[in-house]
C-alpha positions as CSV (number, residue, x, y, z in Angstrom):
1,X,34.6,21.0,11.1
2,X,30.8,21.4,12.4
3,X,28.1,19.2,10.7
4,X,26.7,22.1,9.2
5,X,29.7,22.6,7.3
6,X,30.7,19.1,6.9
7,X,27.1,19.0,5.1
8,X,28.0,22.1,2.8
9,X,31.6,20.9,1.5
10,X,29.9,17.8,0.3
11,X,26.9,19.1,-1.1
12,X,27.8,19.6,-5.2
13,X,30.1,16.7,-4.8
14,X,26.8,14.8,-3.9
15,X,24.7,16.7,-6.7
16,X,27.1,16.3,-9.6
17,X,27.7,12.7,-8.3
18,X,24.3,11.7,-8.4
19,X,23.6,13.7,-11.3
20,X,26.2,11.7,-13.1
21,X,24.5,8.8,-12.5
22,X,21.4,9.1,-12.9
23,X,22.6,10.8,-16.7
24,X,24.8,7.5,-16.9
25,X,21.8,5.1,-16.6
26,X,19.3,7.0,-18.8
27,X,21.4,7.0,-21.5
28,X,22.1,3.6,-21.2
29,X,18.7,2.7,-21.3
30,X,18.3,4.5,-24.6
31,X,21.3,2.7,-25.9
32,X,19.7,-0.5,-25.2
33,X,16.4,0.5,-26.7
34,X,16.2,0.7,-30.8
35,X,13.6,3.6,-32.1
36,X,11.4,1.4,-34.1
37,X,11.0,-1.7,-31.4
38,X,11.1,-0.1,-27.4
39,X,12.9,-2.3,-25.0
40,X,10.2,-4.3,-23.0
41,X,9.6,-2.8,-18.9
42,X,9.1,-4.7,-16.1
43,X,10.9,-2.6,-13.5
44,X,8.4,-0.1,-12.0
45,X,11.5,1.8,-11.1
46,X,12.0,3.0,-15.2
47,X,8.6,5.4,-14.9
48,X,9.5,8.6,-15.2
49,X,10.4,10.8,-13.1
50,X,11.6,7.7,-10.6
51,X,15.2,8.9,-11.2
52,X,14.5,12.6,-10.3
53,X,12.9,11.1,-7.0
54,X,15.5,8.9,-6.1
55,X,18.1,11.5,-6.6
56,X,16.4,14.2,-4.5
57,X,16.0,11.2,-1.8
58,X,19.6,10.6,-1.8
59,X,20.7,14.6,-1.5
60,X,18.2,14.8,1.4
61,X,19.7,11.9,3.1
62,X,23.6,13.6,2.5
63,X,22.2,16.4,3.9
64,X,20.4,14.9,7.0
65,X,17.2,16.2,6.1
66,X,13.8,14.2,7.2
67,X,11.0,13.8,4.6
68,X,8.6,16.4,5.6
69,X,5.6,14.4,4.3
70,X,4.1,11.7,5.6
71,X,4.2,12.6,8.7
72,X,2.2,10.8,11.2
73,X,-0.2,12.7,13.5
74,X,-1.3,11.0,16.4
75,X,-4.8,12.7,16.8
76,X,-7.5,15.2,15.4
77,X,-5.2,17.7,13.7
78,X,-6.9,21.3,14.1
79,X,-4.3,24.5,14.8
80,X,-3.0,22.4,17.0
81,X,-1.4,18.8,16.3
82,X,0.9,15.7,17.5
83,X,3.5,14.1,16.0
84,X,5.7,11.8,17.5
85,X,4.4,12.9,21.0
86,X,5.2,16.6,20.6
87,X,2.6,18.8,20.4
88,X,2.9,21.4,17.3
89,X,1.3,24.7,16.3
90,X,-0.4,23.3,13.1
91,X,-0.1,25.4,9.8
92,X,-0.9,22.3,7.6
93,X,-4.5,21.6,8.1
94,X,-7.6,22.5,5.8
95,X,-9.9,22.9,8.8
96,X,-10.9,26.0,8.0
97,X,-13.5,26.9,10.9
98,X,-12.3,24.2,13.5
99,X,-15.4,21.9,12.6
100,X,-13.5,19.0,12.7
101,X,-14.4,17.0,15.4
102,X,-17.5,19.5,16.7
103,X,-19.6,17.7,18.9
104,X,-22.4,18.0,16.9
105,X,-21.3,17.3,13.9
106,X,-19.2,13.9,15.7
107,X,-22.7,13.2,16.9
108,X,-24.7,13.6,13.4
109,X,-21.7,10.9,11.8
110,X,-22.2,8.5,14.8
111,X,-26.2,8.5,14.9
112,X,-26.2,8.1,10.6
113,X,-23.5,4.9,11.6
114,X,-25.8,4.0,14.1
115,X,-29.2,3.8,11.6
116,X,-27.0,3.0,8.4
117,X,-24.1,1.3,9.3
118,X,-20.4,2.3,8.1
119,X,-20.7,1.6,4.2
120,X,-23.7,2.3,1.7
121,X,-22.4,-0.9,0.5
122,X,-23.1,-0.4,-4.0
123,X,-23.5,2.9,-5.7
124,X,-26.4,5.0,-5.3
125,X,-27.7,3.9,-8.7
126,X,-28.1,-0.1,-7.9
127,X,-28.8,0.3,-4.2
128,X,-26.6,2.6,-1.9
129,X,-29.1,5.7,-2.4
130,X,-30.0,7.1,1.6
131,X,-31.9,10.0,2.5
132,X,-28.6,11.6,4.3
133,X,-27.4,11.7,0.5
134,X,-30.3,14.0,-0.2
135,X,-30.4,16.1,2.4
136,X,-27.0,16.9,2.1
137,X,-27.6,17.7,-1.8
138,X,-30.4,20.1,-1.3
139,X,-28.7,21.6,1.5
140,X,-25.6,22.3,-1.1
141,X,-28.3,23.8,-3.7
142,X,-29.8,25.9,-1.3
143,X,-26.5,27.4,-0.3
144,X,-25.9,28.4,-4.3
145,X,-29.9,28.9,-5.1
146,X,-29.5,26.9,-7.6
147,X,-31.4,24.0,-8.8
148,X,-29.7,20.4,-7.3
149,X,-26.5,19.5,-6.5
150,X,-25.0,15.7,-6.5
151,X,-22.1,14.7,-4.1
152,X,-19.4,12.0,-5.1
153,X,-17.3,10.4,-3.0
154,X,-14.3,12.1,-4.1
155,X,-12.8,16.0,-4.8
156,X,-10.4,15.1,-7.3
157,X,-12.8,12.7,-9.4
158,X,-15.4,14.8,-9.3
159,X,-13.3,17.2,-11.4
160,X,-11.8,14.5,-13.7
161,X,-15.1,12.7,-13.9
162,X,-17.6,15.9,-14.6
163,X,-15.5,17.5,-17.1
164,X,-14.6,14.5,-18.8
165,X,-17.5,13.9,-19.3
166,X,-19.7,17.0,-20.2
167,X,-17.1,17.8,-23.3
168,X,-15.6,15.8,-26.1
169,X,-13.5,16.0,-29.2
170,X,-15.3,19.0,-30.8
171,X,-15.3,21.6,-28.1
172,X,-12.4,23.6,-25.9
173,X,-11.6,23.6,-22.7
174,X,-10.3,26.9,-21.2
175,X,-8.2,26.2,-17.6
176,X,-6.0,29.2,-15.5
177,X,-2.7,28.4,-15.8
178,X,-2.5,27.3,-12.2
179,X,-5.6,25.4,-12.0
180,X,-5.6,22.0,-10.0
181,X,-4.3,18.9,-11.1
182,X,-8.0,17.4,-10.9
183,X,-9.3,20.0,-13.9
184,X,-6.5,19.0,-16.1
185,X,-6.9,15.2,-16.2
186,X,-10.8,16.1,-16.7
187,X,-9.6,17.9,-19.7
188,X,-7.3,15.3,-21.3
189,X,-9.8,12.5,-20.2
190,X,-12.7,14.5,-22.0
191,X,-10.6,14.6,-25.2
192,X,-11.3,18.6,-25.5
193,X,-9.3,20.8,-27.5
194,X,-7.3,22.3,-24.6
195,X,-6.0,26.3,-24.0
196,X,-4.4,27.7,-20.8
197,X,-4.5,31.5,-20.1
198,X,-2.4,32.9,-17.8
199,X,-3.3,33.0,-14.2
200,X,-5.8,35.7,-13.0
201,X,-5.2,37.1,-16.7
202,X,-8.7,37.6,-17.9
203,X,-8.1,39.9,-20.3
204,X,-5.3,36.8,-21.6
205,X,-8.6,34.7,-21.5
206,X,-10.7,37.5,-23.3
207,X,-8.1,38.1,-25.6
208,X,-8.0,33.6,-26.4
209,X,-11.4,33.4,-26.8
210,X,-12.0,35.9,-28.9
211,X,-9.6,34.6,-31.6
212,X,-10.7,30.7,-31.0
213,X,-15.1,30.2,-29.8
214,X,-15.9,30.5,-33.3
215,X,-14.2,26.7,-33.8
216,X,-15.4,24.9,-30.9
217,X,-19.0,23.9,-30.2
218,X,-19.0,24.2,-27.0
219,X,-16.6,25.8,-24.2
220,X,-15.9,25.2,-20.6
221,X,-14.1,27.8,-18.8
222,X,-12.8,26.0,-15.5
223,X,-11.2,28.8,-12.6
224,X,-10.6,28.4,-8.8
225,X,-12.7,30.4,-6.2
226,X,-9.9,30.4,-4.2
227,X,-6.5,29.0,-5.6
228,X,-5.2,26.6,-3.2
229,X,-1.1,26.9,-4.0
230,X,-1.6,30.9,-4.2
231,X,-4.1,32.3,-2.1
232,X,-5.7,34.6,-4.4
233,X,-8.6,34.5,-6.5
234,X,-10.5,35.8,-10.2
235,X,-12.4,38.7,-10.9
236,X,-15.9,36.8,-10.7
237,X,-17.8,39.8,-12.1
238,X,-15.5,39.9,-15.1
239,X,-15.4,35.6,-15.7
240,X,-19.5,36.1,-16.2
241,X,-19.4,38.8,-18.7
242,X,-16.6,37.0,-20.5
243,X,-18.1,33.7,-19.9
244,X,-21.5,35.4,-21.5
245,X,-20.0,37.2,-24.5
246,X,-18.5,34.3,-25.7
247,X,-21.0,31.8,-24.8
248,X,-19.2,29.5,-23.0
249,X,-19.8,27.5,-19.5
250,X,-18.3,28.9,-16.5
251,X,-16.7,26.0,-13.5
252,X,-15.6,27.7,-10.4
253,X,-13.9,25.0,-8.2
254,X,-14.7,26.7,-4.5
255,X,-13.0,24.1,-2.8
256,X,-10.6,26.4,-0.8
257,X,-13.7,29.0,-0.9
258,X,-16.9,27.8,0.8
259,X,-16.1,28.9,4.1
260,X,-13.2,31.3,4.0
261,X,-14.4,34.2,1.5
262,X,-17.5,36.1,1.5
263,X,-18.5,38.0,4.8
264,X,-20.6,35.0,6.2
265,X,-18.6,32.3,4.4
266,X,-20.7,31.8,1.0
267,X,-17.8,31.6,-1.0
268,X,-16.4,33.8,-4.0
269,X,-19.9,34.7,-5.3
270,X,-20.8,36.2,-1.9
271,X,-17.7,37.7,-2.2
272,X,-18.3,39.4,-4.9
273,X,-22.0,39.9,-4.7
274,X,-22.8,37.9,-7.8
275,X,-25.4,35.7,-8.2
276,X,-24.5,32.3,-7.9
277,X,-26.9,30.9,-10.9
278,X,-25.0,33.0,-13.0
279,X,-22.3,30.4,-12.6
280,X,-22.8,27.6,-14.8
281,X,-21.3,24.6,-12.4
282,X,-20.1,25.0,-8.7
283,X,-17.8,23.0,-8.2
284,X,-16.6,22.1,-4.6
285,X,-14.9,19.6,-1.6
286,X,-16.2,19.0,1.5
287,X,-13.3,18.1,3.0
288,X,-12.0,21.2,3.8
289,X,-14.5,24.0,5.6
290,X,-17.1,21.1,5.7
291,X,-14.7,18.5,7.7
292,X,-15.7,15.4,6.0
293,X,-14.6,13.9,3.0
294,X,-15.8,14.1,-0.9
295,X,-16.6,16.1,-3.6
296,X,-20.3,18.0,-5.3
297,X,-21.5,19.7,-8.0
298,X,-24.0,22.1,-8.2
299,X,-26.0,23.9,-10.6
300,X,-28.8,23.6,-12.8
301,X,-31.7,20.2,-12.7
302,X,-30.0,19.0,-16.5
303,X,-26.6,19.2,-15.4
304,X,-27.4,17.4,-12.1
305,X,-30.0,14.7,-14.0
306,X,-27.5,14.1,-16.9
307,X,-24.1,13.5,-14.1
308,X,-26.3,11.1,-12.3
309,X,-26.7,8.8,-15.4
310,X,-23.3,9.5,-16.9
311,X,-20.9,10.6,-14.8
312,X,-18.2,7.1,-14.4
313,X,-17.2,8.5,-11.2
314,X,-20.8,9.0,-9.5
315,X,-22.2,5.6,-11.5
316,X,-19.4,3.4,-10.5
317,X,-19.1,4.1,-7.4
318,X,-20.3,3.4,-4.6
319,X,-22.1,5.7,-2.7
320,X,-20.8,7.5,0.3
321,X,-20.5,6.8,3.6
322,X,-23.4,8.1,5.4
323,X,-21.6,9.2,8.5
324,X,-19.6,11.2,6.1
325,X,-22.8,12.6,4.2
326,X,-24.3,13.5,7.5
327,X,-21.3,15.1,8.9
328,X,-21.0,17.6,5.7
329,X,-24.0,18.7,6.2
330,X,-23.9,19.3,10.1
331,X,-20.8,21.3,8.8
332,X,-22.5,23.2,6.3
333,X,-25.7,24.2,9.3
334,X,-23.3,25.4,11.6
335,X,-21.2,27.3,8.9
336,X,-24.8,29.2,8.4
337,X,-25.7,29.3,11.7
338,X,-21.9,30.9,13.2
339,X,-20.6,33.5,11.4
340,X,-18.7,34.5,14.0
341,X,-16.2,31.4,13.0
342,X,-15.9,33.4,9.1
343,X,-15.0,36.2,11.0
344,X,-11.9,34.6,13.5
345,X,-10.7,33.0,10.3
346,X,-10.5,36.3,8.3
347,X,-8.8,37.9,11.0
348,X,-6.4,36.0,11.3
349,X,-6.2,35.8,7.6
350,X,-5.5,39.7,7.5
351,X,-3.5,39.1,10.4
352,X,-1.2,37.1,8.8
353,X,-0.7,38.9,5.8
354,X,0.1,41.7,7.8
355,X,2.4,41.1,9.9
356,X,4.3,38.9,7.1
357,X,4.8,42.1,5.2
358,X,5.9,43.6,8.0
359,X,8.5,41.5,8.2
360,X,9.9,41.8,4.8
361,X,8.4,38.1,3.8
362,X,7.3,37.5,0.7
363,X,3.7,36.4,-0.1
364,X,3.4,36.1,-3.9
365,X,-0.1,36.9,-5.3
366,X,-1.8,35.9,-1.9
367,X,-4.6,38.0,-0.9
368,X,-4.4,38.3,2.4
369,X,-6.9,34.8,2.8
370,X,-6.6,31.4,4.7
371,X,-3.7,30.6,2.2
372,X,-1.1,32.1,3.0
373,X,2.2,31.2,0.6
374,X,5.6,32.6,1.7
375,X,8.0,32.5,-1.1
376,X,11.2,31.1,-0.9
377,X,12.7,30.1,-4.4
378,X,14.8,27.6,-4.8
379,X,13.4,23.7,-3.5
380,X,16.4,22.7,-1.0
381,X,16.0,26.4,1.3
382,X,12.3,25.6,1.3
383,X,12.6,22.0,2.5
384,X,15.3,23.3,4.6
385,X,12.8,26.0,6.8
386,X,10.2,23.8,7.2
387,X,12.0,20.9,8.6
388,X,14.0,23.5,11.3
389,X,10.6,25.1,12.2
390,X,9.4,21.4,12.8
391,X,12.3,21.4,15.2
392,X,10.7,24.2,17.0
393,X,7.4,23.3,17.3
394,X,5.9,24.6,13.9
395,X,4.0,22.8,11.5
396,X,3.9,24.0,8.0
397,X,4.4,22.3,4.4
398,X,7.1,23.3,1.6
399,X,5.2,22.9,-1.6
400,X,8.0,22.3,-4.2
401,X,8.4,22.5,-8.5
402,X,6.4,21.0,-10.0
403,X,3.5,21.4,-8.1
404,X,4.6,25.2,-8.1
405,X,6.3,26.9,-10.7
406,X,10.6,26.7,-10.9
407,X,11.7,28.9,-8.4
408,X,8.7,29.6,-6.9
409,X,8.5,27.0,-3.9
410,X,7.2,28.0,-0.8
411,X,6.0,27.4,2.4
412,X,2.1,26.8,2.6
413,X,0.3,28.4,5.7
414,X,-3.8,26.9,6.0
415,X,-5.1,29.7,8.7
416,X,-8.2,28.6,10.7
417,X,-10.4,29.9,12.7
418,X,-8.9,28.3,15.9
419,X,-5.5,29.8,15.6
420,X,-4.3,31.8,18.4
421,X,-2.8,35.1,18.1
422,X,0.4,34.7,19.5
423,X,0.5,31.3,17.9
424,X,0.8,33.6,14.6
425,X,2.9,35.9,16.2
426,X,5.6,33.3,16.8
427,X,5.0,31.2,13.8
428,X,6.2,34.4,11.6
429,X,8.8,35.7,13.8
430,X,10.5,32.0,14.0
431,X,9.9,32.0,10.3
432,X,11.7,35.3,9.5
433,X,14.6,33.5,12.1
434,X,15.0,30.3,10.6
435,X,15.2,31.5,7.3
436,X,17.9,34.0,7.7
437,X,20.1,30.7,9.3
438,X,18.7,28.8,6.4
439,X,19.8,31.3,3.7
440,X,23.6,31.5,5.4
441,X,23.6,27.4,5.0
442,X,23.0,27.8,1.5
443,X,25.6,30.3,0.8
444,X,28.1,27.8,2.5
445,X,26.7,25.1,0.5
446,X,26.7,27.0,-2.6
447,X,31.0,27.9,-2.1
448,X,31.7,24.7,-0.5
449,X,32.4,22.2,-3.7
């Protein structure tokens, strides 16, 4: 019997098996735990969802699958990577333009370390304030026309932090269905009233606030520019009439944006030709297009003014590095200063999409962008592709439930600017291979019980 097959005729043993006992062990941990006095915890193991992760672990291992995550690179990580020694066609990386590791931008981070040192050492409120801080702030504002900016020192807190903080109990807090993790903890930290409306549904959203603004002080609608698990993005022109006519705050997170839409890069407003101070807050990274590390807000001098003094995750802490600062906005001149890089990236973009329909894959909602989803279904196939394409020399992520809806896992493509052609070409045409030998397993694993 071949090890392929071997792996199949063992496969819903394993499942039910585990499954068995992982059922076993919860319900004896609710046997041993009265409703009115919870059994005391100790075991970090009893969080949820530590069963679930311990049982896919084990099917992996039965299967002689590798964890796809994790994996260690051993250099700059562009189109092209390293892993192990073996050089890889890179599909996993947010380097948008190929900034990271420009000379010039290398040299802006070493000449800040040189003046500065590594650390700010406190937050910019007690004593970590440096001019590379502002500079990179009113070079952020300037890119929006708005009125200031303020950088943290993280993406994700920025989101949890700011909208945490700028609502509270009596107001609602609108979010697309698929928004990032970041928005929702912002929400449930803020202690909003919270509504989701389905994704890129803004009649949905038109439809919710029309029946609901008349109970809420105030009210944050929070979007993507461009969502980072689908590749598509809203109707900008639309969220600011909706956002107007029900007087509500508009957040677009552009953090998969700045840099990949809009003919010279400006992000979704360019995009769209709106004006950006229509947008109540910008919200963005700049650790993707802008190769450094970090998160910003932009928009109007009172927003800015009141995050500085209230905002936990700007006040406590510290400041960032200002190699880091420096380097983001190198980034961000060249970004202005190259359109040509905009240009490679959406080519390859449309190339992408192209020649992936061509070939009969399927690429959800995408829009033809820098993210590039290919649908596969089920978790186990997905995991499946993207460890035999790592075989061959392709790097590229699943993304599984729950990140992603059930049955909707995928593989991730990031597109850059410093992708090759024929390194497309082949990444697609191994794809559409693999997952053909990939689907056969399944169907053997599937009748081999």
């Amino acid at each position: 019997m071949t090890r392929v097959k071997q792996r199949a005729s063992l496969t819903d043993t394993i499942r039910e098996n585990l499954l068995r006992r992982a059922e076993t062990v919860r319900l004896a941990k609710m046997s041993l735990a009265r409703p009115d006095q919870p059994a005391p915890q100790t075991d970090f193991s009893t969080l949820p969802g530590y069963d679930e992760l311990r049982l896919y672990e084990r099917i992996g291992e039965k299967l002689g699958l590798g964890n796809p995550y994790f994996r260690l690179h051993d250099g700059r990580a562009g189109a092209e990577t390293k892993i192990d020694g073996r050089a890889l066609t890179n599909f996993a990386s947010y380097d948008y333009l190929g900034l990271n590791a420009h000379p010039e931008i290398t040299a802006a981070a070493h000449a800040a370390i040189d003046r500065y040192g590594v650390s700010s050492s406190a937050s910019r409120c007690v004593a970590g304030e440096r001019p590379v801080h502002l500079q990179l702030e009113r070079a952020i504002a300037e890119h929006y026309g708005v009125e200031d900016s303020l950088v943290l020192v993280s993406g994700y807190s920025t989101n949890v932090s700011v909208i945490g903080q700028i609502v509270g109990p009596n107001d609602l807090v609108v979010l697309d269905s698929v928004i990032h993790n970041s928005a929702v903890m912002g929400s449930v930290l803020s202690g909003a009233n919270r509504r989701g409306f389905l994704h890129n549904d803004l009649e949905n959203l038109d439809s919710l606030l029309s029946e609901t603004r008349h109970r809420f002080e105030r009210v944050l609608i929070v979007v993507e520019g461009h969502y980072s698990m689908d590749g598509d993005y809203p109707d900008l022109p639309k969220l600011v009439d909706i956002k107007k006519r029900h007087g509500a705050w508009l957040m677009v997170d552009e953090a998969h944006a700045l840099g990949v839409l809009g003919p010279r890069g400006g992000g979704i407003a360019e995009h769209f030709g709106v004006e950006p101070r229509e947008i109540d807050l910008w919200m963005g990274t700049l650790s993707k297009t802008l190769a450094a590390c970090g998160g910003y807000i932009a928009g109007s001098a009172e927003l800015i003014r009141y995050l500085k003094n209230f905002a936990g995750a700007f006040a406590y802490s510290v400041a960032m590095p200002p190699a880091i600062a420096a380097a983001a906005a190198k980034a961000l001149e060249i970004l202005h200063r190259e359109p040509e890089r905009v240009a490679r990236l959406q080519h390859n973009a449309a190339l992408f999409a192209r020649l992936a329909k061509e070939r009969g894959l399927d690429l959800g909602t995408g829009a033809g962008t820098a993210i590039a989803p290919i649908i596969i279904g089920d978790s186990l196939p997905a995991v499946m592709l993207s460890e035999v394409l790592f075989e061959r020399g392709i790097n590229v992520m699943p993304v599984l439930h729950p990140a992603v809806p059930a049955k909707q896992a995928r593989l991730r493509f990031f597109l850059t600017a410093a992708h090759a052609e024929h390194d497309i070409v082949r990444a697609l045409d191994e794809t559409v291979a693999c997952l053909s030998g990939v689907r056969e397993r399944m169907k053997e694993i599937d009748v081999g019980g």
